[in-house]
PDB file of N, H, CA, C and O in Angstrom:
ATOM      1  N   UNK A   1       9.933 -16.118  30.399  1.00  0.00           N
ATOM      2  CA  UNK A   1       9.820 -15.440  29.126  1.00  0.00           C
ATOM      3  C   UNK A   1      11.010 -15.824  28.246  1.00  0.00           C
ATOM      4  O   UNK A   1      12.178 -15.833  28.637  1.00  0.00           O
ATOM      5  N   UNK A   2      10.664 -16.085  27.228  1.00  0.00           N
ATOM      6  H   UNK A   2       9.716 -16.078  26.911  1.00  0.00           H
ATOM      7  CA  UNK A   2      11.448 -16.619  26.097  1.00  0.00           C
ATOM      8  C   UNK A   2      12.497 -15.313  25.446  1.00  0.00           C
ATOM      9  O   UNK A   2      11.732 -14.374  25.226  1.00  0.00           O
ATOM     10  N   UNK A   3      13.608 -14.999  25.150  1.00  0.00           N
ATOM     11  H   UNK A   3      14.229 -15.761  25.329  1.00  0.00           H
ATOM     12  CA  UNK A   3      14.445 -14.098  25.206  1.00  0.00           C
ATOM     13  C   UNK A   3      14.422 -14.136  23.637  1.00  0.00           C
ATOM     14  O   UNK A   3      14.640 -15.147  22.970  1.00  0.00           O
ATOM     15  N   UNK A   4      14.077 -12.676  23.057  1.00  0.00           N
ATOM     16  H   UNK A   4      13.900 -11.855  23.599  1.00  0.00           H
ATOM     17  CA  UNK A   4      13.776 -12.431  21.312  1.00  0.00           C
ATOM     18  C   UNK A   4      15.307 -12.355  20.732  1.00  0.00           C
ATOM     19  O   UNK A   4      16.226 -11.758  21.293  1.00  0.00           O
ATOM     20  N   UNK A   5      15.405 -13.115  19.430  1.00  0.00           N
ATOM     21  H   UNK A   5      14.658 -13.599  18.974  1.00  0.00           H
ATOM     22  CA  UNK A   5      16.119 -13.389  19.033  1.00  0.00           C
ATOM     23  C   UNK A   5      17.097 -12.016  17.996  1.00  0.00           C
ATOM     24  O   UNK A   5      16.815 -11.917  16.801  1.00  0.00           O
ATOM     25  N   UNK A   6      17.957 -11.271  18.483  1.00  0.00           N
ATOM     26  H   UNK A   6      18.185 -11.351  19.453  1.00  0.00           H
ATOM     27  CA  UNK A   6      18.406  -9.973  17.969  1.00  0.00           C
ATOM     28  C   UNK A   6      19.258 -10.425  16.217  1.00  0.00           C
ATOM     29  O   UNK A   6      19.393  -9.636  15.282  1.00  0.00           O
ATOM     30  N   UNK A   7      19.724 -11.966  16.247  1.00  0.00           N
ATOM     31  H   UNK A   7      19.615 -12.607  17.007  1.00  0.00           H
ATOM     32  CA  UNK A   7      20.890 -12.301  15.099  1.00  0.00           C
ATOM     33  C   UNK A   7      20.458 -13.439  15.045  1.00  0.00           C
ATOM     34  O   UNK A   7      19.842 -14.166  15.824  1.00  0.00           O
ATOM     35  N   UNK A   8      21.102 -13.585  13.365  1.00  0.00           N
ATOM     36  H   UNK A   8      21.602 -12.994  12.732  1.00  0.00           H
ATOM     37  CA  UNK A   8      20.625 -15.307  13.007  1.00  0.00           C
ATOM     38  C   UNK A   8      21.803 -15.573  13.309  1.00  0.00           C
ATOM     39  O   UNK A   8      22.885 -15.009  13.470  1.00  0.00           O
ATOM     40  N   UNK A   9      21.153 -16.979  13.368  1.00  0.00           N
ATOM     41  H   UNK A   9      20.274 -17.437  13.238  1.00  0.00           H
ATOM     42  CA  UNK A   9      22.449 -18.119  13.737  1.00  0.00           C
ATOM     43  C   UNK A   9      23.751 -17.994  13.035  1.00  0.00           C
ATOM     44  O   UNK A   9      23.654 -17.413  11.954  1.00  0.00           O
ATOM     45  N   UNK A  10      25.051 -18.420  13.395  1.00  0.00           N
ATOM     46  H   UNK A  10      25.130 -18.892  14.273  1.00  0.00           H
ATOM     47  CA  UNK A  10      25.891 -18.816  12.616  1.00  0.00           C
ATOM     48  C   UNK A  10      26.145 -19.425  11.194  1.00  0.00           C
ATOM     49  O   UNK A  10      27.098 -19.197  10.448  1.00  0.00           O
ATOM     50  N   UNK A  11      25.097 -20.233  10.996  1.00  0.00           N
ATOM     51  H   UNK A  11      24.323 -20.419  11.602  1.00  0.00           H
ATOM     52  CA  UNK A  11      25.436 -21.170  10.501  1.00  0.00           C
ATOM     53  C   UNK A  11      24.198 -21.159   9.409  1.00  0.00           C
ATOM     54  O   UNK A  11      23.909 -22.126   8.704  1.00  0.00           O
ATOM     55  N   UNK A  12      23.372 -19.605   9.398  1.00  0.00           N
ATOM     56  H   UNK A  12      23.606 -18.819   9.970  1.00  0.00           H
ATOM     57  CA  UNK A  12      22.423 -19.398   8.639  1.00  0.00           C
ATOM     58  C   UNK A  12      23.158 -19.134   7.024  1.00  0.00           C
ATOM     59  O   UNK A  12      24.362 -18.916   7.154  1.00  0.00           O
ATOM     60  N   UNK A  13      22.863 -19.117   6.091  1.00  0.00           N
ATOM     61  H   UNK A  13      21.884 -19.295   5.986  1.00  0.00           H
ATOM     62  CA  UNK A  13      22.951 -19.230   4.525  1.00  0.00           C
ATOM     63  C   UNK A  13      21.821 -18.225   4.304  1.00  0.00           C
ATOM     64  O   UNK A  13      20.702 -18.479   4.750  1.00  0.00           O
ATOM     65  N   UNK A  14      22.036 -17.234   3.718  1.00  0.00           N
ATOM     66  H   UNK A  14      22.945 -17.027   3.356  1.00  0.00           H
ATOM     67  CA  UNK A  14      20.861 -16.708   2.711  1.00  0.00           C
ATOM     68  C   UNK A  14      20.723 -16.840   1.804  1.00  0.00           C
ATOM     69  O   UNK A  14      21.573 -16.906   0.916  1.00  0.00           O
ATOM     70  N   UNK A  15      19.227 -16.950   1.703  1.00  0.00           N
ATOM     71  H   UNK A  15      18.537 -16.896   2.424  1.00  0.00           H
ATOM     72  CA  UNK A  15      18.677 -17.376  -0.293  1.00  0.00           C
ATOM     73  C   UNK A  15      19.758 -16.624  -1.132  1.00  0.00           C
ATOM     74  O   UNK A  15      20.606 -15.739  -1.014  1.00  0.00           O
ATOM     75  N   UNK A  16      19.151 -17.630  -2.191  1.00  0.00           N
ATOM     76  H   UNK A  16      18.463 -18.349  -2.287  1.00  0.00           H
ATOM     77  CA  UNK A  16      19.886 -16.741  -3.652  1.00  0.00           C
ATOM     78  C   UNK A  16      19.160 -15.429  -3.943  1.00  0.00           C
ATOM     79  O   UNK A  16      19.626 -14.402  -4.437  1.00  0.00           O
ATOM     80  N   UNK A  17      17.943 -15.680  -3.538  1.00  0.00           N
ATOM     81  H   UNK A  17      17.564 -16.513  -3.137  1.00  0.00           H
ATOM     82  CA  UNK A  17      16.691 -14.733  -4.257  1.00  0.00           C
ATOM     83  C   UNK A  17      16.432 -13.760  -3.491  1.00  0.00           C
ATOM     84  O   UNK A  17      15.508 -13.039  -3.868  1.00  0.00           O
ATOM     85  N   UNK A  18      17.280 -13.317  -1.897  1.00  0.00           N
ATOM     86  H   UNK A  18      18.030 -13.902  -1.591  1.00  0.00           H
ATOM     87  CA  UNK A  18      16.846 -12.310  -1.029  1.00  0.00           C
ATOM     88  C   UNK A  18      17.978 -11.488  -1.532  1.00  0.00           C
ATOM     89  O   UNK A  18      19.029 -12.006  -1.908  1.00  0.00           O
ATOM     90  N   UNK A  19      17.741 -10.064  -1.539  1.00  0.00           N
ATOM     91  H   UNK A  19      16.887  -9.643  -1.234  1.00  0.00           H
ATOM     92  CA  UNK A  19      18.778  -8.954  -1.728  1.00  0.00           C
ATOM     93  C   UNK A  19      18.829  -7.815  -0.972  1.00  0.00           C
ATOM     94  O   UNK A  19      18.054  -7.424  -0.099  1.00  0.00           O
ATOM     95  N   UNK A  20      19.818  -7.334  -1.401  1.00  0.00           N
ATOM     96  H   UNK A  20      20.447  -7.651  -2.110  1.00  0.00           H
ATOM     97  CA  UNK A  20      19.855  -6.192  -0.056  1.00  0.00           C
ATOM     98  C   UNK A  20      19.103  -4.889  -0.935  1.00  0.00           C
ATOM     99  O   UNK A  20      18.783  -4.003  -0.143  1.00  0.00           O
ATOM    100  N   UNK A  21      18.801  -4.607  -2.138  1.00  0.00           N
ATOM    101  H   UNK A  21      19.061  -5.327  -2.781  1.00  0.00           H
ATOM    102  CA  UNK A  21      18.043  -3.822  -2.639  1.00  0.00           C
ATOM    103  C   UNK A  21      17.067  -3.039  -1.832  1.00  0.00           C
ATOM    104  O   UNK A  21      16.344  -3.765  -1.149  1.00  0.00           O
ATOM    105  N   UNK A  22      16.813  -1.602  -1.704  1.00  0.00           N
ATOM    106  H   UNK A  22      17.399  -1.012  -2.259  1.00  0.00           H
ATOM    107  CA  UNK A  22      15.620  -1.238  -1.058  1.00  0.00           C
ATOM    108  C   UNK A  22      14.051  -2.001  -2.136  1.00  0.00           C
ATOM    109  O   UNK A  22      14.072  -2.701  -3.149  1.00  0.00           O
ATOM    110  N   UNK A  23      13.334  -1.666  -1.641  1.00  0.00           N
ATOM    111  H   UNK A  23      13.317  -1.097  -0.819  1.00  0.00           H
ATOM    112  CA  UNK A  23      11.763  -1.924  -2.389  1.00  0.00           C
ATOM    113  C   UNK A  23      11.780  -0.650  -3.711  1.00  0.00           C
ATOM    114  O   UNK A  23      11.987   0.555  -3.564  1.00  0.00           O
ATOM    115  N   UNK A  24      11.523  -1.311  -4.835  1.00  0.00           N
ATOM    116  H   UNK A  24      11.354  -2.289  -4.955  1.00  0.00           H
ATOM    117  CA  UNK A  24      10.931   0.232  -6.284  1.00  0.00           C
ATOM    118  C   UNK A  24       9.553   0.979  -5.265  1.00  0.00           C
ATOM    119  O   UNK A  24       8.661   0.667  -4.476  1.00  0.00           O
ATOM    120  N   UNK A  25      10.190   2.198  -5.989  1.00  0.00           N
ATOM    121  H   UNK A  25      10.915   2.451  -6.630  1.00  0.00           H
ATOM    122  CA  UNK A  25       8.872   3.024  -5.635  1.00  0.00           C
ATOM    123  C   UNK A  25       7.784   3.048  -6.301  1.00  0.00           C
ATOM    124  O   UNK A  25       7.873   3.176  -7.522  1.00  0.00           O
ATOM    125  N   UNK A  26       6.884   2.966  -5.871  1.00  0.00           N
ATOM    126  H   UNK A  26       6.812   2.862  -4.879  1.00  0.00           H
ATOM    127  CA  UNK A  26       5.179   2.652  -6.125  1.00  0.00           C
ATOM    128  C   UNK A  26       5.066   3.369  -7.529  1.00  0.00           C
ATOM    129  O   UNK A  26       6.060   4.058  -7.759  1.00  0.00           O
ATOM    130  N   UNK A  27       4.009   3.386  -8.634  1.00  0.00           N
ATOM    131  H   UNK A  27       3.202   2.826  -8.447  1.00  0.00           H
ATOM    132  CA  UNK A  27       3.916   3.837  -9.583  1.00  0.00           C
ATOM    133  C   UNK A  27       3.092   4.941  -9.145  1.00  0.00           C
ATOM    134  O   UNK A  27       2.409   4.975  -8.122  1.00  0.00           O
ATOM    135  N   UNK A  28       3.290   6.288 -10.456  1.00  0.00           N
ATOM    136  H   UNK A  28       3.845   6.261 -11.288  1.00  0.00           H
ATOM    137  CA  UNK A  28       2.156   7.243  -9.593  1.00  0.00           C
ATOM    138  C   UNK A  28       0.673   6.978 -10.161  1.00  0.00           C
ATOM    139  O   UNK A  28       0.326   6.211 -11.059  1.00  0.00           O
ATOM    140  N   UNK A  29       0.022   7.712  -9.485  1.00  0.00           N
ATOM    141  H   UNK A  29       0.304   8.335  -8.755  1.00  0.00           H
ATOM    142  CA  UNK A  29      -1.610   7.182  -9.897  1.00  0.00           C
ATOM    143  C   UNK A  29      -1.928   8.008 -10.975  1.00  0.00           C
ATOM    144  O   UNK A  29      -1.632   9.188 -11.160  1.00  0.00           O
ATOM    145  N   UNK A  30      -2.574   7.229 -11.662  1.00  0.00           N
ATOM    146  H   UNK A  30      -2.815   6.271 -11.511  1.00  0.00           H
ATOM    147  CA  UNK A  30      -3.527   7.654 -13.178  1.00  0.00           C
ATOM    148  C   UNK A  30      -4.301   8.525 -12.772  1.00  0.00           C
ATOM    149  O   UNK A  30      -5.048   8.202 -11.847  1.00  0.00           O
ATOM    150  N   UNK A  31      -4.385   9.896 -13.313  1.00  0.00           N
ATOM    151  H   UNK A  31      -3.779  10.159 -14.063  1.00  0.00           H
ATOM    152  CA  UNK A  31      -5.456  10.703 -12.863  1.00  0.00           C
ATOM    153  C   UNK A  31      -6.248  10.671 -14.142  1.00  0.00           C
ATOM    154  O   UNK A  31      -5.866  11.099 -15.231  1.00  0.00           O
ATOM    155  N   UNK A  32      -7.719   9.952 -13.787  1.00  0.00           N
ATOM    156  H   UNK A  32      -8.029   9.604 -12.902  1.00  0.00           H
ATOM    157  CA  UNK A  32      -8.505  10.081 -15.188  1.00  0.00           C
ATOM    158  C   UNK A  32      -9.687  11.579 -14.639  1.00  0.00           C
ATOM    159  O   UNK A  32      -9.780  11.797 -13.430  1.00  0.00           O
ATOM    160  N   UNK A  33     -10.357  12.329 -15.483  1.00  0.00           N
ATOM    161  H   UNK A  33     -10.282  12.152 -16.464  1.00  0.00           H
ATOM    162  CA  UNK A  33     -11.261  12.989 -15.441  1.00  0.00           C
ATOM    163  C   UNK A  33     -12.658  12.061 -14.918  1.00  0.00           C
ATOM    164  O   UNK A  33     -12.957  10.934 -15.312  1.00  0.00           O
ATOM    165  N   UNK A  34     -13.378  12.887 -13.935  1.00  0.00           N
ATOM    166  H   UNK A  34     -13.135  13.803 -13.614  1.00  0.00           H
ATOM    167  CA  UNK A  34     -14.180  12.207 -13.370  1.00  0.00           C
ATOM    168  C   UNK A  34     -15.991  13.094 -14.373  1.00  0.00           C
ATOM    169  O   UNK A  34     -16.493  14.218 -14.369  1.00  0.00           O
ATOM    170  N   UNK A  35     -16.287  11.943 -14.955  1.00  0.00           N
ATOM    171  H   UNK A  35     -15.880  11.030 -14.959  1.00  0.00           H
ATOM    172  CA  UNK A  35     -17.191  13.087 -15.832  1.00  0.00           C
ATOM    173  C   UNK A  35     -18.382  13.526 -14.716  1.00  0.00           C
ATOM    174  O   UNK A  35     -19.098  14.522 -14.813  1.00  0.00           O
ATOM    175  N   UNK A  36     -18.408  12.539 -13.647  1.00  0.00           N
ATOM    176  H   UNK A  36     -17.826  11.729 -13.568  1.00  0.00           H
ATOM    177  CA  UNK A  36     -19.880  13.103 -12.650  1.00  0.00           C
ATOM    178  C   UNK A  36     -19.317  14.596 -11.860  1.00  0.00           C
ATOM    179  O   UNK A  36     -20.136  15.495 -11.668  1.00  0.00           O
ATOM    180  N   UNK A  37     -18.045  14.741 -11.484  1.00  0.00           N
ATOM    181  H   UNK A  37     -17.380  14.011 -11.639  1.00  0.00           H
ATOM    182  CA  UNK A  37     -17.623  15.823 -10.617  1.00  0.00           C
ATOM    183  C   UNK A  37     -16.901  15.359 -10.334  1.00  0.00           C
ATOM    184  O   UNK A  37     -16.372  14.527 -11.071  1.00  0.00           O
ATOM    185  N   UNK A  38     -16.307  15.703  -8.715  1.00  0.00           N
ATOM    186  H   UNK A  38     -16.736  16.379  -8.117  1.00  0.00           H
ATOM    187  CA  UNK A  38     -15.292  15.120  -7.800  1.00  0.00           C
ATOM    188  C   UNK A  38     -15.420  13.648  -7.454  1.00  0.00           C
ATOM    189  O   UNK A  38     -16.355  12.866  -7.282  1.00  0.00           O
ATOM    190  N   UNK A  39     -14.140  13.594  -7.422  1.00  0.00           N
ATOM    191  H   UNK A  39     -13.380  14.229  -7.561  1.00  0.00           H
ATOM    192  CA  UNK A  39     -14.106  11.364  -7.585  1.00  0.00           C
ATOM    193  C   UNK A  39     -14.562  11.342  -5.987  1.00  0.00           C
ATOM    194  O   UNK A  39     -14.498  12.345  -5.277  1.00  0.00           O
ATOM    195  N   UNK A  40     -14.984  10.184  -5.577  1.00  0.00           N
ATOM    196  H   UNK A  40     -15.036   9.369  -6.153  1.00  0.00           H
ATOM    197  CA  UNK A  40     -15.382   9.404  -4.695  1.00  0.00           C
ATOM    198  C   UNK A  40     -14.352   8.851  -3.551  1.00  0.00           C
ATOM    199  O   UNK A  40     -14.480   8.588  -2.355  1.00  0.00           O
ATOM    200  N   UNK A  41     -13.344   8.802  -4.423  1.00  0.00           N
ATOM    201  H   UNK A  41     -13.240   9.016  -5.394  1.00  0.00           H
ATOM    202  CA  UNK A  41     -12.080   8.360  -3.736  1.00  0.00           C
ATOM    203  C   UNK A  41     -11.392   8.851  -3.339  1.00  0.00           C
ATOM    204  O   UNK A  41     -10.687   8.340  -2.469  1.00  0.00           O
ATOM    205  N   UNK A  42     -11.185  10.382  -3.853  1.00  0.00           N
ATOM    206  H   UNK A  42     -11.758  10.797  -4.559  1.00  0.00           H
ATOM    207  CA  UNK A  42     -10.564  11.205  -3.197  1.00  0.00           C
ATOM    208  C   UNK A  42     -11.150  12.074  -2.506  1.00  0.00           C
ATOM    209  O   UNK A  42     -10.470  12.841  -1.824  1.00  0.00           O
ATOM    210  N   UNK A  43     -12.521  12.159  -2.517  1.00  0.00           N
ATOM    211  H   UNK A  43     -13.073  11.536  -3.072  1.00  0.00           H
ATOM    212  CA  UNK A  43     -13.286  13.060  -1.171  1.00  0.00           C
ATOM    213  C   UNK A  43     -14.035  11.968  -0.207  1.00  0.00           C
ATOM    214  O   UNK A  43     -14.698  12.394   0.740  1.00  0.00           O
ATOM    215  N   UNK A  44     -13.955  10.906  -0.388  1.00  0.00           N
ATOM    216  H   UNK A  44     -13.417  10.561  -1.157  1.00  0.00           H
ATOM    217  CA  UNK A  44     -14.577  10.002   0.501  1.00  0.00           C
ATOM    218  C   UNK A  44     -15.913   9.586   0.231  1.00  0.00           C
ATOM    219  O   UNK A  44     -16.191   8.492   0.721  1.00  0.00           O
ATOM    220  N   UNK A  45     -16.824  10.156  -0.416  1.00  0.00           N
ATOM    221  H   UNK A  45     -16.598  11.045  -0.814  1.00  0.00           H
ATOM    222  CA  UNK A  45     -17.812  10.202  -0.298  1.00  0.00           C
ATOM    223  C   UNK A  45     -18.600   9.996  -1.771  1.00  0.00           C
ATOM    224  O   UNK A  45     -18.359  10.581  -2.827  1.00  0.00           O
ATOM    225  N   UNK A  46     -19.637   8.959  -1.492  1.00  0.00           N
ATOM    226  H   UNK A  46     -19.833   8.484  -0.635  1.00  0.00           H
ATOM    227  CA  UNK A  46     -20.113   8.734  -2.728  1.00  0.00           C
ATOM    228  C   UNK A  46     -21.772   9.627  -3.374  1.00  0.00           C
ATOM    229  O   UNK A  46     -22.349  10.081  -2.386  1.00  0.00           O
ATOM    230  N   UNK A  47     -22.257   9.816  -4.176  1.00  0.00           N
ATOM    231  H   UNK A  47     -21.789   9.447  -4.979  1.00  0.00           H
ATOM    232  CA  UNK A  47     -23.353  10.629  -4.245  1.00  0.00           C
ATOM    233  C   UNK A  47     -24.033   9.391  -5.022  1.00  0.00           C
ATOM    234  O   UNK A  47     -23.620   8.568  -5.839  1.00  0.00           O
ATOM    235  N   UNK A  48     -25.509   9.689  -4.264  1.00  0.00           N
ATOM    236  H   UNK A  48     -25.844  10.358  -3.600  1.00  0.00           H
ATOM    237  CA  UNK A  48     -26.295   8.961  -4.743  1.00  0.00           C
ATOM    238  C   UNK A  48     -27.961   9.368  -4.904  1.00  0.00           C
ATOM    239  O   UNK A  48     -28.449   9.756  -3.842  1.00  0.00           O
ATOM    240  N   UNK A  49     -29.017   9.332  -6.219  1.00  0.00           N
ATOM    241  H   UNK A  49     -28.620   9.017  -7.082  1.00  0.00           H
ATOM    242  CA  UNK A  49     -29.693  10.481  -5.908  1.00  0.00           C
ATOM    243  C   UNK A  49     -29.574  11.785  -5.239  1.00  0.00           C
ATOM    244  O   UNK A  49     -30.456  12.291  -4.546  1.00  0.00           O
ATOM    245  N   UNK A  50     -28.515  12.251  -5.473  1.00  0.00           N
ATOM    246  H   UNK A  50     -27.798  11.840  -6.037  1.00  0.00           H
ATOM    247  CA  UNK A  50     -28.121  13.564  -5.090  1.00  0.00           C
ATOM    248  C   UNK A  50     -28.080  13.524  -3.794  1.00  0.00           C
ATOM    249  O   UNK A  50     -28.686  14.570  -3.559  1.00  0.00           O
ATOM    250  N   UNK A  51     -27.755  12.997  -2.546  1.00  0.00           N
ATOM    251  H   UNK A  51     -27.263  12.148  -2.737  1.00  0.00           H
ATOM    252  CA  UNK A  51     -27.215  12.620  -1.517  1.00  0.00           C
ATOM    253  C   UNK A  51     -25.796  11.889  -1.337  1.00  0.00           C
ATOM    254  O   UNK A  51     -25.446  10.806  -1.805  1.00  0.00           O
ATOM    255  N   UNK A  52     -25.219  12.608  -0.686  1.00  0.00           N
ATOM    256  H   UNK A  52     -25.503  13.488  -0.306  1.00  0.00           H
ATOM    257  CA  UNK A  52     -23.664  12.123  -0.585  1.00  0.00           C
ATOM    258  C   UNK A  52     -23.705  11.335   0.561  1.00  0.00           C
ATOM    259  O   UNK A  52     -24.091  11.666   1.682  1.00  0.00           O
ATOM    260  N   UNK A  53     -23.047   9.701  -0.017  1.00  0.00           N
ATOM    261  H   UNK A  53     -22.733   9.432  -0.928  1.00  0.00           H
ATOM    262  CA  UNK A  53     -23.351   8.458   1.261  1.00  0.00           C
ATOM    263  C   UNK A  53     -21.338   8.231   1.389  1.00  0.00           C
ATOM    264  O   UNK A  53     -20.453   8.199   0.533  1.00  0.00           O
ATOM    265  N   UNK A  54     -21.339   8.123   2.873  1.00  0.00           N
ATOM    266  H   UNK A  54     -22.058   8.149   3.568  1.00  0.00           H
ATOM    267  CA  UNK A  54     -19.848   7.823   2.799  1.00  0.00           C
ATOM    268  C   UNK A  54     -19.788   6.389   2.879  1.00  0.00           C
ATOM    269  O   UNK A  54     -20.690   5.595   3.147  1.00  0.00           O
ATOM    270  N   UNK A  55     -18.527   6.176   2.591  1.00  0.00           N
ATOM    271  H   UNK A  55     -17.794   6.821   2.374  1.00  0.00           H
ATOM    272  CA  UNK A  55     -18.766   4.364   2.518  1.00  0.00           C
ATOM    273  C   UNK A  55     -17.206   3.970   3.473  1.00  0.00           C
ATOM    274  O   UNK A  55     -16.901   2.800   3.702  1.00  0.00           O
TER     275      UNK A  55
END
């Protein structure tokens, strides 16, 4: 078994373009009015001829 590597090499260089920055936080979601009723996306479930199909 090949032994996993814990550190880069010595002699490694990091990009210009990598940073130690965490990741931005996600944008929040658009809540639009759903004119049929409850969205689809947030109950799971889609209605169709008045039968609710999950997808």
């Amino acid at each position: 078994m090949t032994e996993r590597a814990t550190q880069r090499p010595k002699d490694f260089v990091k990009p210009a373009h990598w940073t130690s920055d965490p990741a931005p936080r996600p944008a929040e979601p658009k809540l639009e009015p759903d004119p049929r009723g409850l969205s689809p996306t947030r109950y799971g479930d889609w209605e169709q001829n008045g039968i609710a199909v999950d997808f």
